[in-house]
PyMOL CGO cylinders between C-alpha atoms (Angstrom):
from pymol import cmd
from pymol.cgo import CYLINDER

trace = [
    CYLINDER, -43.32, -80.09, -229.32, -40.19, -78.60, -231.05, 0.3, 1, 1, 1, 1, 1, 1,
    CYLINDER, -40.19, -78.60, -231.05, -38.48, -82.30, -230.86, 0.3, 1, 1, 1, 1, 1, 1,
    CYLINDER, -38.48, -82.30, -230.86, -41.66, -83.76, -232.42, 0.3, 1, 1, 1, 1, 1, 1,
    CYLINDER, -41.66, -83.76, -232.42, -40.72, -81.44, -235.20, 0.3, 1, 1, 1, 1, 1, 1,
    CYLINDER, -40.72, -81.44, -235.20, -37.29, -82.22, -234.88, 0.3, 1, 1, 1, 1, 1, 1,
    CYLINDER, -37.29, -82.22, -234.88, -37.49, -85.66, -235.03, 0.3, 1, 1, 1, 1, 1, 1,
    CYLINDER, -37.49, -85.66, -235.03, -39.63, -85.33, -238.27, 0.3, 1, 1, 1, 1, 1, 1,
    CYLINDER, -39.63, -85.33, -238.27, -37.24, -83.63, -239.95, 0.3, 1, 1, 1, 1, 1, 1,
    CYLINDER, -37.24, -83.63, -239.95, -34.87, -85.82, -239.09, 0.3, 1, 1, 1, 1, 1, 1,
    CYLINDER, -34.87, -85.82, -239.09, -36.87, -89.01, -240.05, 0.3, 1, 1, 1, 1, 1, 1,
    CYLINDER, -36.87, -89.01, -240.05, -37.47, -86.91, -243.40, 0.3, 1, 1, 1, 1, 1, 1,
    CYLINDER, -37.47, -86.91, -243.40, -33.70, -86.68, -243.92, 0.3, 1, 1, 1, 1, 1, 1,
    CYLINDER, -33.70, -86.68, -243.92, -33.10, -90.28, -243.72, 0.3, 1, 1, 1, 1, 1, 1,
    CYLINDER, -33.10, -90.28, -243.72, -35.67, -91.64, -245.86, 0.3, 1, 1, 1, 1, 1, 1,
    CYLINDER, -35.67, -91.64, -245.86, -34.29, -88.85, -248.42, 0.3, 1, 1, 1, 1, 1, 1,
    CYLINDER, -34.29, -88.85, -248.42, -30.82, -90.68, -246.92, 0.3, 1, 1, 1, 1, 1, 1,
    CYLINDER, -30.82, -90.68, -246.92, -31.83, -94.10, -247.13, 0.3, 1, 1, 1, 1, 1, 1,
    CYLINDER, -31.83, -94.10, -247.13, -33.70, -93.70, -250.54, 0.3, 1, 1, 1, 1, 1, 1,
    CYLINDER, -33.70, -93.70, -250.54, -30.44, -92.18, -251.99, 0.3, 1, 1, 1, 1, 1, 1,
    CYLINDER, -30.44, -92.18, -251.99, -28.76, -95.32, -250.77, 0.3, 1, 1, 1, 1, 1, 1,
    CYLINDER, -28.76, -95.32, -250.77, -31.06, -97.24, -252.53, 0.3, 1, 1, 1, 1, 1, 1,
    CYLINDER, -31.06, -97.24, -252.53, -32.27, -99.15, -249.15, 0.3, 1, 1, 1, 1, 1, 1,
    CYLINDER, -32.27, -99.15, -249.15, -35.89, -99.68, -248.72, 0.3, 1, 1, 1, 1, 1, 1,
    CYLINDER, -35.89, -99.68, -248.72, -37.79, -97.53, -246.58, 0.3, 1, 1, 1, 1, 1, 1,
    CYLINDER, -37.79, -97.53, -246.58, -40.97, -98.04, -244.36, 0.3, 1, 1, 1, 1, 1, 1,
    CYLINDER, -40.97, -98.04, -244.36, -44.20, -96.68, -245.56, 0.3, 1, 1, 1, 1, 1, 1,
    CYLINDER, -44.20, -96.68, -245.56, -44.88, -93.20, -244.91, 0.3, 1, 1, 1, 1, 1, 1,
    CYLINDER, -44.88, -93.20, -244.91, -48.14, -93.49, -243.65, 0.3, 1, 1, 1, 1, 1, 1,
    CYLINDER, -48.14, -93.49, -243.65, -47.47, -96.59, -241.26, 0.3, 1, 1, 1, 1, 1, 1,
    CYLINDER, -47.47, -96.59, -241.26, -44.19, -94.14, -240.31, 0.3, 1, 1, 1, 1, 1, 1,
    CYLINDER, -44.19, -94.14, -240.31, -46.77, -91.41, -239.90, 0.3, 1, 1, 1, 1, 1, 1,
    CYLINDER, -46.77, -91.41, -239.90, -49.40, -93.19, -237.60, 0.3, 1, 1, 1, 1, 1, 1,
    CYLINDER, -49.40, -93.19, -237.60, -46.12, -93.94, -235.88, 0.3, 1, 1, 1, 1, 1, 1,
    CYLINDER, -46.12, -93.94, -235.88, -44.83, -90.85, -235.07, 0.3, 1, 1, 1, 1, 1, 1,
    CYLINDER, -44.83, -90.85, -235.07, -48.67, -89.37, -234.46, 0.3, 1, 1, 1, 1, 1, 1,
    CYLINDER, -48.67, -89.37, -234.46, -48.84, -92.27, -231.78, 0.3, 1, 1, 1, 1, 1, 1,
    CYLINDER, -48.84, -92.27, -231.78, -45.50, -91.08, -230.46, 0.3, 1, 1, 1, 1, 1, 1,
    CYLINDER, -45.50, -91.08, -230.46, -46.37, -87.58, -230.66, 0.3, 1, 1, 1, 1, 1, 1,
    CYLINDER, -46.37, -87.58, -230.66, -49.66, -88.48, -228.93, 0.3, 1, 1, 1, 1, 1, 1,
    CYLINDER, -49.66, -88.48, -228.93, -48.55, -90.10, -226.06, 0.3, 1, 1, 1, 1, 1, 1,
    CYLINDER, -48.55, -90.10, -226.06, -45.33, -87.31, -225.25, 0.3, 1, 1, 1, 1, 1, 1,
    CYLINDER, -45.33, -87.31, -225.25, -47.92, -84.30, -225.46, 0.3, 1, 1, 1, 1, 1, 1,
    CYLINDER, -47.92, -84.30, -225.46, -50.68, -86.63, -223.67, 0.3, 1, 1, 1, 1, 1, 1,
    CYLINDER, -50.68, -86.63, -223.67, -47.44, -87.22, -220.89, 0.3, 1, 1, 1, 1, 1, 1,
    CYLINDER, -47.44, -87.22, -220.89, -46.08, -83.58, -221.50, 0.3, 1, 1, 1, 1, 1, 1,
    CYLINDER, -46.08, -83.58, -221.50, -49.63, -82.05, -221.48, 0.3, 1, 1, 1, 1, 1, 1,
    CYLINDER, -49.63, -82.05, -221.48, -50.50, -83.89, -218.20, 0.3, 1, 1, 1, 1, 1, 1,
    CYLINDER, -50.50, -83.89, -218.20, -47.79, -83.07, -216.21, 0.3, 1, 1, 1, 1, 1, 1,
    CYLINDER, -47.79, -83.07, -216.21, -48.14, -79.47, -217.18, 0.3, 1, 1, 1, 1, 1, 1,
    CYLINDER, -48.14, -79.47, -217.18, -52.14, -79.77, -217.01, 0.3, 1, 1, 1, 1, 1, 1,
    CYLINDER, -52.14, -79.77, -217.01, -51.10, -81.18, -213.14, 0.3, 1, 1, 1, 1, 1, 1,
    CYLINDER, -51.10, -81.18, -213.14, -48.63, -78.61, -212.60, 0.3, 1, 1, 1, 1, 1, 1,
    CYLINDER, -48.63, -78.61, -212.60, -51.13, -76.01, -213.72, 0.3, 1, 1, 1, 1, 1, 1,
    CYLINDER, -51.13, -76.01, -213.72, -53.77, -77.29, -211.50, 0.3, 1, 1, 1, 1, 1, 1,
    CYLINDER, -53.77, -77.29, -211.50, -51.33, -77.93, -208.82, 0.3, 1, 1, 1, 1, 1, 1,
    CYLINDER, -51.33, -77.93, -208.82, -50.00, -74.32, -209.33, 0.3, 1, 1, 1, 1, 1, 1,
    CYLINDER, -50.00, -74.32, -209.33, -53.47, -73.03, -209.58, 0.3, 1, 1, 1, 1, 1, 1,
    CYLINDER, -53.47, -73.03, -209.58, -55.23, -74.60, -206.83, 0.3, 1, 1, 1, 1, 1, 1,
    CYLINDER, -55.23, -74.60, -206.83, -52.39, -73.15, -204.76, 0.3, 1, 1, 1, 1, 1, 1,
    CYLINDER, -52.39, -73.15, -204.76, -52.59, -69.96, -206.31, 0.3, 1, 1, 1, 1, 1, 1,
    CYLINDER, -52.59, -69.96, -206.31, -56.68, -69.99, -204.97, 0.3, 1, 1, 1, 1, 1, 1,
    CYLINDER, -56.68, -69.99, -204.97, -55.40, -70.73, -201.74, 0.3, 1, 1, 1, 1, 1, 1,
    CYLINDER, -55.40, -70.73, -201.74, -53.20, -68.47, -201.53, 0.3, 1, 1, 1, 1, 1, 1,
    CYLINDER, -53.20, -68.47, -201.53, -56.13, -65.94, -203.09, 0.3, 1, 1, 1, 1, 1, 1,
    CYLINDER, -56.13, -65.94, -203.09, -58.94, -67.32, -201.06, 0.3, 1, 1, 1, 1, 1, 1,
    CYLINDER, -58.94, -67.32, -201.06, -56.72, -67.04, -197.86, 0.3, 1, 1, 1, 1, 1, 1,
    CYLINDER, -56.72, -67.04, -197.86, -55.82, -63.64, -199.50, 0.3, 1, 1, 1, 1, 1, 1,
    CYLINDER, -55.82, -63.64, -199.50, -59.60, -62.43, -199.76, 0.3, 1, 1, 1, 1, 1, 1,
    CYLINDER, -59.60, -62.43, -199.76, -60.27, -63.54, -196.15, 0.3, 1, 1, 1, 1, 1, 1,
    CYLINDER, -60.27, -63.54, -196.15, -57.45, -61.51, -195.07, 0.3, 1, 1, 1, 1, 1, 1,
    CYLINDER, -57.45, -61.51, -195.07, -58.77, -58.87, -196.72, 0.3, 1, 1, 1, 1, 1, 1,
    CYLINDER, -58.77, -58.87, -196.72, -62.30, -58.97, -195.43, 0.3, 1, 1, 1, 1, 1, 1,
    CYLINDER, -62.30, -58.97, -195.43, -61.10, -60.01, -192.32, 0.3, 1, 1, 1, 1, 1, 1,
    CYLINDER, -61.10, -60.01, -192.32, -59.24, -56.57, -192.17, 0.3, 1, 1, 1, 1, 1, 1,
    CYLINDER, -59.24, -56.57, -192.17, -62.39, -54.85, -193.59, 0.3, 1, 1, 1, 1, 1, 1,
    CYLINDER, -62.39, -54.85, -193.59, -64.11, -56.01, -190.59, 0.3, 1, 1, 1, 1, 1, 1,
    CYLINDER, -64.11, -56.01, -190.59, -61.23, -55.18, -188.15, 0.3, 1, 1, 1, 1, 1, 1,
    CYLINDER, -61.23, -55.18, -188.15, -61.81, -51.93, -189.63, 0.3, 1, 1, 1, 1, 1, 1,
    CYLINDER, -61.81, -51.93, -189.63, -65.37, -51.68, -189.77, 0.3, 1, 1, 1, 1, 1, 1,
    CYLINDER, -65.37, -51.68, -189.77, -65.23, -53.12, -186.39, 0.3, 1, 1, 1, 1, 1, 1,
    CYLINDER, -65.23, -53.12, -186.39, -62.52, -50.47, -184.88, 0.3, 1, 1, 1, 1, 1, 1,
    CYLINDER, -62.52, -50.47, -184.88, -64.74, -47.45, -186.19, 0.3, 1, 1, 1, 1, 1, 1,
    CYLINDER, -64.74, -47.45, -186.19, -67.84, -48.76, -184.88, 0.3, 1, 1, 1, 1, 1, 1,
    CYLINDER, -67.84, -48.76, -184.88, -65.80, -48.95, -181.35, 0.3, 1, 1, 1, 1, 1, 1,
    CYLINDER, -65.80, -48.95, -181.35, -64.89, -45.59, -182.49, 0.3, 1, 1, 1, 1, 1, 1,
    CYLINDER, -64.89, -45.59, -182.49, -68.21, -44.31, -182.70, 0.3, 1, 1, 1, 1, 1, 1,
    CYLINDER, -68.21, -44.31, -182.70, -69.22, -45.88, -179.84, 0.3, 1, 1, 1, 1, 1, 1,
    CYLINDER, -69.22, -45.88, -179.84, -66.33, -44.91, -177.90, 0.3, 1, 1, 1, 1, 1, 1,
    CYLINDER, -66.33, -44.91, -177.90, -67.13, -41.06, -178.83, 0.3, 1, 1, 1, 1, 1, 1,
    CYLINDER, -67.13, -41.06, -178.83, -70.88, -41.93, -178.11, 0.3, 1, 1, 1, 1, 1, 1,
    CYLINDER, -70.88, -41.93, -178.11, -70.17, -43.34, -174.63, 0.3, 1, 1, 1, 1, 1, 1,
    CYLINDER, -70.17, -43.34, -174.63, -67.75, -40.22, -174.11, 0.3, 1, 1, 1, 1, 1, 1,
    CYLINDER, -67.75, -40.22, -174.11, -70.66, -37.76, -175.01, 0.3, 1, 1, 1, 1, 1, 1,
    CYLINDER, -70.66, -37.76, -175.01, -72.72, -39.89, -172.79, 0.3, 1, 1, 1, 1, 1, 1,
    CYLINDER, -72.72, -39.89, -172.79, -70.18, -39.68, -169.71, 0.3, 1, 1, 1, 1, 1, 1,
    CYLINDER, -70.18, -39.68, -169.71, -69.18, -35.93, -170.05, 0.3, 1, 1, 1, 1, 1, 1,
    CYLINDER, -69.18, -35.93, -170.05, -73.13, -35.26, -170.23, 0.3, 1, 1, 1, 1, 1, 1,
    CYLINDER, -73.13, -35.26, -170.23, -73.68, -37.51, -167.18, 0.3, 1, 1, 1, 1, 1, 1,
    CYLINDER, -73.68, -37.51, -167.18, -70.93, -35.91, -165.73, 0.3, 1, 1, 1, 1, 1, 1,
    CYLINDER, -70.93, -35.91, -165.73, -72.18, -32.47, -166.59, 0.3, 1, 1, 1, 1, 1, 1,
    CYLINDER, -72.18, -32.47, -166.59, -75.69, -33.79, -164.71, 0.3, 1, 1, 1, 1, 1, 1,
    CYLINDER, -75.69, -33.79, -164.71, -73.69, -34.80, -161.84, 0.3, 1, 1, 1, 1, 1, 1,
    CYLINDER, -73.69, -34.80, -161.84, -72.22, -31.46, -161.13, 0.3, 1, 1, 1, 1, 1, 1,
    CYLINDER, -72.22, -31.46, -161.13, -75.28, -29.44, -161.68, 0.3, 1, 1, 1, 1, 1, 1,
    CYLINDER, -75.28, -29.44, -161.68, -77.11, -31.59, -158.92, 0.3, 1, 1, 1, 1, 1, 1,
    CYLINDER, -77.11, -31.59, -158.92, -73.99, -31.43, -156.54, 0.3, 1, 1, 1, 1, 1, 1,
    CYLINDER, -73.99, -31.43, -156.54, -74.25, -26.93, -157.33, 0.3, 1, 1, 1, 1, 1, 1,
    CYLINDER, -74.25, -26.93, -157.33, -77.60, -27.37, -156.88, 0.3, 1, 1, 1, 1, 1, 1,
    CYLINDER, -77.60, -27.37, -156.88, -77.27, -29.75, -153.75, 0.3, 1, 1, 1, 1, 1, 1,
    CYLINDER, -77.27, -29.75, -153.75, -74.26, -27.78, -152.62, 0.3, 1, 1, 1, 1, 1, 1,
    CYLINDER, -74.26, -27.78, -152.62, -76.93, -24.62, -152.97, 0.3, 1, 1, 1, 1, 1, 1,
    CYLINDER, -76.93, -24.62, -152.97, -79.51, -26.17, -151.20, 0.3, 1, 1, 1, 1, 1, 1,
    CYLINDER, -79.51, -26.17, -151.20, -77.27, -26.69, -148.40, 0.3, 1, 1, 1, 1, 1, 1,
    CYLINDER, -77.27, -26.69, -148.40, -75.70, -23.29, -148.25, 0.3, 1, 1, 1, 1, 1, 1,
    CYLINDER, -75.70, -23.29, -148.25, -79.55, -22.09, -147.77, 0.3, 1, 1, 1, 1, 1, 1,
    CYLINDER, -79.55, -22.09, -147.77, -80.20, -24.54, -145.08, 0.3, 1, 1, 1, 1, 1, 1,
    CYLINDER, -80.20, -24.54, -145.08, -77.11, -23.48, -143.37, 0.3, 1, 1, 1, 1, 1, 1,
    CYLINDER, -77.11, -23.48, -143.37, -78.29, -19.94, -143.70, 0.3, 1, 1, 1, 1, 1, 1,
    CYLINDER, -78.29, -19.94, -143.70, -82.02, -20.73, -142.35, 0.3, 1, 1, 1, 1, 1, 1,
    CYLINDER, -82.02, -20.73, -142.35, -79.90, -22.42, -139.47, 0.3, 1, 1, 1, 1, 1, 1,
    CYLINDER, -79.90, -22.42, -139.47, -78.01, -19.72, -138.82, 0.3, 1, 1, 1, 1, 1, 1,
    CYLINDER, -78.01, -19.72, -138.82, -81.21, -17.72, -139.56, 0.3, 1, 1, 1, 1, 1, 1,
    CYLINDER, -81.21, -17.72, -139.56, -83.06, -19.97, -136.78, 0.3, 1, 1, 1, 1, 1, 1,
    CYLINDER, -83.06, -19.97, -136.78, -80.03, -19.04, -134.42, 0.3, 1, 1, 1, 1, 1, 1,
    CYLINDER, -80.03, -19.04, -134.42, -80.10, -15.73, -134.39, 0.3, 1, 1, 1, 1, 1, 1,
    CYLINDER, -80.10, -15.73, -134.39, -83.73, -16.60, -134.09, 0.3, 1, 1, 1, 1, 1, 1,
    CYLINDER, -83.73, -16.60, -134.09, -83.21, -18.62, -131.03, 0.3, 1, 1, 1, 1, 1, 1,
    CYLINDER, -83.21, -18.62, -131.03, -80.70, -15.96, -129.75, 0.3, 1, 1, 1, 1, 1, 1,
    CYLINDER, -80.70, -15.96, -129.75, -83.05, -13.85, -130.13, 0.3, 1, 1, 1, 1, 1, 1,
    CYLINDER, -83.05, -13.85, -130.13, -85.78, -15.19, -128.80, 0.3, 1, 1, 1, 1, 1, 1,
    CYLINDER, -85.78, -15.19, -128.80, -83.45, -16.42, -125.42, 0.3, 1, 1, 1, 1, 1, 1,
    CYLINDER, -83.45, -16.42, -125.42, -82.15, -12.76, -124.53, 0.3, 1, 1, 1, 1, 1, 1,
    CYLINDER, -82.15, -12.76, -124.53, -85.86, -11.57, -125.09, 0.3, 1, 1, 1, 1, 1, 1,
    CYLINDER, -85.86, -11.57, -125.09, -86.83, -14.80, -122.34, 0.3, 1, 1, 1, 1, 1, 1,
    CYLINDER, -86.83, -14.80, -122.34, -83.83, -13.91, -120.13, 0.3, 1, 1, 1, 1, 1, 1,
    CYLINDER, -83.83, -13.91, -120.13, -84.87, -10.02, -120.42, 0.3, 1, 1, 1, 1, 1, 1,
    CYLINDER, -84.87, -10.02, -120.42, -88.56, -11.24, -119.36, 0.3, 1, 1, 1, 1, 1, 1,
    CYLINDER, -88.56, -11.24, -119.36, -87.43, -13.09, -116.77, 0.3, 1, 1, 1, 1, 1, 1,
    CYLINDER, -87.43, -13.09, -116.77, -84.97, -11.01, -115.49, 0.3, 1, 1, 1, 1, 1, 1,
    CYLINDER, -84.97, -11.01, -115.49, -88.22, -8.47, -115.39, 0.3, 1, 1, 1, 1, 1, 1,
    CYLINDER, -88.22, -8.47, -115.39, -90.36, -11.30, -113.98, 0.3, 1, 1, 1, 1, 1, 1,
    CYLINDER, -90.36, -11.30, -113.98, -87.36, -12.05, -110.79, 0.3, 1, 1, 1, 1, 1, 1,
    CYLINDER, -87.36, -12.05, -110.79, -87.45, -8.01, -110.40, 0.3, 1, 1, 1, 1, 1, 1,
    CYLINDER, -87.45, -8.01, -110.40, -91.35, -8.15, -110.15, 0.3, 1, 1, 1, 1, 1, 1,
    CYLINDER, -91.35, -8.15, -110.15, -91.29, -11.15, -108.05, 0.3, 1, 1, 1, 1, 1, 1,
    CYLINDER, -91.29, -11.15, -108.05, -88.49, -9.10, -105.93, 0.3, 1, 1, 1, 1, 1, 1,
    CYLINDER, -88.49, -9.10, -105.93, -90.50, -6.14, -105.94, 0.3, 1, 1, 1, 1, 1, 1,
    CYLINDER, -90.50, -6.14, -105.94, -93.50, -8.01, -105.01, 0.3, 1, 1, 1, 1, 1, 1,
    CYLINDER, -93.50, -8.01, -105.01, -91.94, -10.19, -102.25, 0.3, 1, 1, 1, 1, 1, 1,
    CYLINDER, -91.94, -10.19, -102.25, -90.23, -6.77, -100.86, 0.3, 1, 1, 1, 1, 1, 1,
    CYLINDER, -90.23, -6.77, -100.86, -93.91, -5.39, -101.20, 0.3, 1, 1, 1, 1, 1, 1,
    CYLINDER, -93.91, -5.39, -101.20, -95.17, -8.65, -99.60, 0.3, 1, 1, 1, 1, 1, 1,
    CYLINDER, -95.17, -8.65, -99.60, -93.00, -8.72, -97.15, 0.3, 1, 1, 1, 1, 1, 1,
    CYLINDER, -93.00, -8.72, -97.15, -93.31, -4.67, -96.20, 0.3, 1, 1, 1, 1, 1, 1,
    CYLINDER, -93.31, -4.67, -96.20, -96.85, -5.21, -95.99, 0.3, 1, 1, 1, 1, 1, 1,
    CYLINDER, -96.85, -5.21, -95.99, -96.80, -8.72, -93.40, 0.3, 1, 1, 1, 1, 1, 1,
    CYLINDER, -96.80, -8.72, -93.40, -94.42, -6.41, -91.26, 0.3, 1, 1, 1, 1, 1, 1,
    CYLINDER, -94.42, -6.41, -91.26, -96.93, -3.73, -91.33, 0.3, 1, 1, 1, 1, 1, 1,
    CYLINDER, -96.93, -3.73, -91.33, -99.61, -6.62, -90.41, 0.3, 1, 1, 1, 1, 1, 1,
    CYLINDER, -99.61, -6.62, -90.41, -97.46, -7.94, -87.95, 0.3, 1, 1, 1, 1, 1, 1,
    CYLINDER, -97.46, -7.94, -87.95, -97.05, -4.33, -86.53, 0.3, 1, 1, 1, 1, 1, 1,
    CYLINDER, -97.05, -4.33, -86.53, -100.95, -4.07, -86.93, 0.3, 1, 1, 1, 1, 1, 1,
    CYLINDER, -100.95, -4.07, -86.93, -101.37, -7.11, -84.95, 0.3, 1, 1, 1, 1, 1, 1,
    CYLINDER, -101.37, -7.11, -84.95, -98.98, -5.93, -81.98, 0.3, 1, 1, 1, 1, 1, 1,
    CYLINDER, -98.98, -5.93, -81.98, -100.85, -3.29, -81.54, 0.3, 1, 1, 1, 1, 1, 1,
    CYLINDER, -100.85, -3.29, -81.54, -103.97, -4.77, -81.59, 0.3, 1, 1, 1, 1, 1, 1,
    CYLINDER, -103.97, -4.77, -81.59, -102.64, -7.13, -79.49, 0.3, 1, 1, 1, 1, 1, 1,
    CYLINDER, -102.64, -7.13, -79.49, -101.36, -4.43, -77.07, 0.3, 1, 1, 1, 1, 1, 1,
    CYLINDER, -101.36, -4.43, -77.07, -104.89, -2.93, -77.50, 0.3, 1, 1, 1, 1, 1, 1,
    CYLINDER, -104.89, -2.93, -77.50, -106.54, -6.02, -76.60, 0.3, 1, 1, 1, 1, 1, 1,
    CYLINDER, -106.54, -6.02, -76.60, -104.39, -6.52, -73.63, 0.3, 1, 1, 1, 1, 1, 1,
    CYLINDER, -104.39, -6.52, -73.63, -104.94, -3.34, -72.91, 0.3, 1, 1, 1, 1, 1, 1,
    CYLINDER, -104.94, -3.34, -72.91, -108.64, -3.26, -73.39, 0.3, 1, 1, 1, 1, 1, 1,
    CYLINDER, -108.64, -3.26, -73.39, -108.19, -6.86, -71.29, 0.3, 1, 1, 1, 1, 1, 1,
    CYLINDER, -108.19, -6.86, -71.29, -107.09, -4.71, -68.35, 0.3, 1, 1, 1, 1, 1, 1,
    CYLINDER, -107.09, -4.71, -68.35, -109.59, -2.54, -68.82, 0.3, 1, 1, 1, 1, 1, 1,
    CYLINDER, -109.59, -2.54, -68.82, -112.37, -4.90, -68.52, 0.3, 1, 1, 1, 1, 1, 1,
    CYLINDER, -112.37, -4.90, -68.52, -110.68, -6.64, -65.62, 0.3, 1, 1, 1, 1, 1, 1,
    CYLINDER, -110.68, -6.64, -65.62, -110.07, -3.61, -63.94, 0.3, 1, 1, 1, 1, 1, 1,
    CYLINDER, -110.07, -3.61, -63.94, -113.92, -2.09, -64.26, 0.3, 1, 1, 1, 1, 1, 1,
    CYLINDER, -113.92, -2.09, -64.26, -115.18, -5.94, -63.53, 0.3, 1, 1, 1, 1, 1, 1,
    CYLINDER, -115.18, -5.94, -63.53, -113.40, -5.59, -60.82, 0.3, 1, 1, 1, 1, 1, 1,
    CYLINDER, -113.40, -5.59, -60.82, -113.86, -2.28, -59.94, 0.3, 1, 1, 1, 1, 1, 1,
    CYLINDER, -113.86, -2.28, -59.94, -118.17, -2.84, -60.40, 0.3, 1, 1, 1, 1, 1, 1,
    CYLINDER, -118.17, -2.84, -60.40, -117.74, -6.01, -58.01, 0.3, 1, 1, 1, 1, 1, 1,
    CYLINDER, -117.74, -6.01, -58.01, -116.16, -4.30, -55.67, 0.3, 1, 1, 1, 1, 1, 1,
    CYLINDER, -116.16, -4.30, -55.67, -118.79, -1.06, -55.94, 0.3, 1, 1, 1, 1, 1, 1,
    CYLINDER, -118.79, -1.06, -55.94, -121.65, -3.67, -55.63, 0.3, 1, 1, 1, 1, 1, 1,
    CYLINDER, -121.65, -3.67, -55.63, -119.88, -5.26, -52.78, 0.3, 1, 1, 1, 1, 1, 1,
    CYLINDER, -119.88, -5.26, -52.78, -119.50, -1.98, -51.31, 0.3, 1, 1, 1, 1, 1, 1,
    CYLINDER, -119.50, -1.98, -51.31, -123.38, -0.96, -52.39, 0.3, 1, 1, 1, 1, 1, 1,
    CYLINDER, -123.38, -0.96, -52.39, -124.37, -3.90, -50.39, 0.3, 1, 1, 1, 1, 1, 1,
    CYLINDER, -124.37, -3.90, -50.39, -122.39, -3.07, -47.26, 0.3, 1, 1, 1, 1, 1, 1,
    CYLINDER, -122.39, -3.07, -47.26, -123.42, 0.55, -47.19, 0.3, 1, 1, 1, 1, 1, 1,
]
cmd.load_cgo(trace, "trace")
């Protein structure tokens, strides 16, 4: 624009020139439609290129601030994103150390449960031991009886057996006794008959 003005001037210093000299100069309007066509065409050229550039420089620039804002929300969401894991990090944490927490209390209680089954068993074998010396003491008591009684048993079938020698020596006895007057009354009758 400033050598538009420029060259103005300068055309206004050589008419003034040329006039001095007496010369004839072009019109000033046909000089004027002139210049405005020149003028004209270097801003339309000037004013293009820098309405290009501009364009050029700005389309880049929103680009560069479009990719910019996506950056940006793209980090928003990274961050969003990381404390949501956050959260749900801590929430699965709580979740574990209470599960965990669970777990123990029903391996104490389990743990419990067994300690009292292990003292019933050892309840139930005392129990049983118990119970075995008290059979082995009534046994023991039933083999003395037994024992006893087979001693008893066994005193009385000798006494029997005594019993029945002596019966049997009083029924041999009594045997020769009967033989003996039998035979003593035959022989009387035989002699009752002879006499």
């Amino acid at each position: 624009m400033s050598e538009v003005v420029e060259g103005v001037a300068d055309t206004e210093h050589r008419r003034a020139a040329v006039s001095a000299a007496g010369a004839p100069f072009p019109d000033t309007a046909a000089v004027k439609q002139l210049v405005e066509a020149l003028i004209r065409e270097q801003l339309k050229a000037a004013v293009g290129e820098q309405i290009a550039a501009f364009v050029q420089q700005n389309e880049q620039r929103a680009r560069e601030f479009s990719l910019l804002e996506r950056i940006v929300r793209v980090e928003e969401e990274l961050k969003a994103l990381r404390e949501t894991q956050a959260v749900q990090f801590a929430t699965s944490e709580k979740r574990f150390e209470a599960l965990m927490r669970e777990m123990n209390a029903r391996f104490e209680a389990m743990n419990a449960r067994f300690e009292a089954m292990d003292k019933r068993f050892e309840a139930v074998d005392k129990r049983f031991e118990a119970l075995q010396r008290e059979m082995n003491a009534r046994f023991e008591a039933v083999d003395k009886r037994f024992e006893a009684l087979q001693r008893e048993m066994n005193a009385r079938f000798e006494a029997m057996d005594k019993r029945f020698e002596a019966m049997e020596k009083r029924f041999a006895a009594l045997q020769w006794m009967i033989g003996l007057g039998f035979t003593l009354t035959v022989a009387f009758m035989g002699m009752l008959k002879f006499l």
